[in-house]
C-alpha positions in Angstrom: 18.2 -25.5 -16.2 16.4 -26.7 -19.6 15.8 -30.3 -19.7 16.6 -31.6 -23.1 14.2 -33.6 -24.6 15.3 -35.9 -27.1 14.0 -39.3 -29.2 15.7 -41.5 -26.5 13.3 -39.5 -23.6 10.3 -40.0 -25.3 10.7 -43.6 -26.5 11.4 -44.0 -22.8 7.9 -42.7 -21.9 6.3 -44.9 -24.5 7.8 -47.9 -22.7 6.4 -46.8 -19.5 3.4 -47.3 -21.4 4.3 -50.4 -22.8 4.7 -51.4 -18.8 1.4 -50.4 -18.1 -0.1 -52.9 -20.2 2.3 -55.2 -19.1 1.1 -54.8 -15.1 -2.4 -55.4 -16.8 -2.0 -58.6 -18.8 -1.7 -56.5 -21.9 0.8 -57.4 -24.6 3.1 -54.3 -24.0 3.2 -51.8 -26.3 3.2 -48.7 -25.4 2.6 -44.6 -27.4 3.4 -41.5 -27.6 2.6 -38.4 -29.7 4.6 -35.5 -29.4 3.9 -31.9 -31.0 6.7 -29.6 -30.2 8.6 -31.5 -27.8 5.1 -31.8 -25.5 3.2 -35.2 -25.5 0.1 -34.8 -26.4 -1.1 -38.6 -26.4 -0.1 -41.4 -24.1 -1.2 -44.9 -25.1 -0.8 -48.5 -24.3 -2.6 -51.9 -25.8 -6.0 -52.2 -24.5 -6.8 -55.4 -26.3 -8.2 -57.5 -23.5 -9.6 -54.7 -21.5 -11.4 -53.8 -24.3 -12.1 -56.9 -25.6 -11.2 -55.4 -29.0 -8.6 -56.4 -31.4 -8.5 -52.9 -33.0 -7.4 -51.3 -29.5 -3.5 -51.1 -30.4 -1.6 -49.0 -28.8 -1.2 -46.8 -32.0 -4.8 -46.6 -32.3 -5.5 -45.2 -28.8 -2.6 -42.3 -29.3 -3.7 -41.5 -32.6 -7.6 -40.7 -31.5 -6.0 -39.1 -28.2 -3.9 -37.0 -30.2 -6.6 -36.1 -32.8 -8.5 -35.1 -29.8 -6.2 -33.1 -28.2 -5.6 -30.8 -31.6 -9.4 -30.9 -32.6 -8.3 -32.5 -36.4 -7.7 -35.7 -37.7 -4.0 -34.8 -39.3 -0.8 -35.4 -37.1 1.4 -33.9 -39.9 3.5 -31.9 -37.5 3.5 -35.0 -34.9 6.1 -38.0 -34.2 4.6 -41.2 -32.9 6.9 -42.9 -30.8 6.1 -46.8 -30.1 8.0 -49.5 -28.8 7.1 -51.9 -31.4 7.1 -51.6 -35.0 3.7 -50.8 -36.3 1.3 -53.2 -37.8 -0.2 -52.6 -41.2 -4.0 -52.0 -39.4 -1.9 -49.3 -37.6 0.3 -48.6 -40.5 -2.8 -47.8 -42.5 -4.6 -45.5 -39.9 -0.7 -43.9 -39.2 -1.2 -43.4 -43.2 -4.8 -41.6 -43.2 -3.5 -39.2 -40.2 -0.3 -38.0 -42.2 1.5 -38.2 -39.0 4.9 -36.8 -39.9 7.5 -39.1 -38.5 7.4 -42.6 -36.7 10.1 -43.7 -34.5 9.8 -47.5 -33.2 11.3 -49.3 -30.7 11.8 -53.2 -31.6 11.2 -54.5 -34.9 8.4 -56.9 -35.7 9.8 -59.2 -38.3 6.5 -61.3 -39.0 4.1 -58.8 -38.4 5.3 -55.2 -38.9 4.6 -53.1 -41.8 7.9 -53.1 -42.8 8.2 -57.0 -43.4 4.4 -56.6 -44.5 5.5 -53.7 -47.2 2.9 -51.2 -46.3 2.6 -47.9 -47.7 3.0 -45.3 -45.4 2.1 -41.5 -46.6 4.7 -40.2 -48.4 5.5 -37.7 -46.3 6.0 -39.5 -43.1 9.6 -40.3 -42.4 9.9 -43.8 -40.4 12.6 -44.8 -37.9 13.6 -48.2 -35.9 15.4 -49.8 -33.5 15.6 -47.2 -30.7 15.7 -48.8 -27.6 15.0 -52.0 -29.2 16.6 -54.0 -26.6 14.3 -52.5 -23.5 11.2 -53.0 -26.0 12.3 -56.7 -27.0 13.1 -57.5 -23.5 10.0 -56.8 -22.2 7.9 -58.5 -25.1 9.8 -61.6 -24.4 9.3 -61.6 -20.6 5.2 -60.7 -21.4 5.3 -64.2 -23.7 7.3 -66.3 -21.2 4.9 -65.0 -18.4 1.9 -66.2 -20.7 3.3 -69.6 -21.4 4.0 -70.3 -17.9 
């Protein structure tokens, strides 16, 4: 029996990323890269840990990915993350030429899309899959914080 991979399972996998971070007082987002249906990056924030406000998510999966293929272009990859990219992620998504990036909630403040950043021309961007799980778990992160 082939398993069918699809957007939906690997969004899921990003979020199981996004609860690692979660489990270790990281603000949970979570990353994927996928190359021919195979992951070839896993990611979550690292912020805290690292003491380092550039450790996003996006920027541990792109330099894992980069890594992994021995080159610094993704063109042939899809970034899956459970929240909308910023536009310091944006920018570094831009100067990989990943080829598609599929997010999970929307960041309405923050995001590159509300920010207007320029993405490569090339990369095709989509939202809102599994927005609710993503949002959900934000939420309970920030209400966890404030108490």
């Amino acid at each position: 029996m082939i398993i069918p991979y699809d957007d939906t399972y690997f969004m899921k996998k990003a979020l199981q990323e996004a609860e690692y971070a979660f489990e270790n007082d990281e603000i949970p987002v979570g990353a994927v890269v996928v190359v021919k249906d195979r992951i070839i990056a896993r990611a979550h924030n690292l912020t805290e840990k690292l003491n380092d406000v550039t450790a996003h998510a996006e920027m541990q999966a792109i330099t894992a990915a980069a890594n992994f293929l021995g080159g610094k272009y993704l063109k042939d990859c899809t970034l899956y993350v459970t929240l909308e990219p910023c536009q310091m992620c944006a920018g570094a998504l831009y100067w990989s030429q990943i080829g598609k990036i599929i997010f999970g909630a929307s960041d309405p403040q923050r995001g590159c899309i509300a920010m207007k950043t320029t993405l490569h021309p090339k990369t095709t961007i989509i939202g809102g899959l599994l927005d609710q799980e993503a949002s959900e778990l934000l939420l309970r992160f920030f209400e966890k914080r404030r108490k």
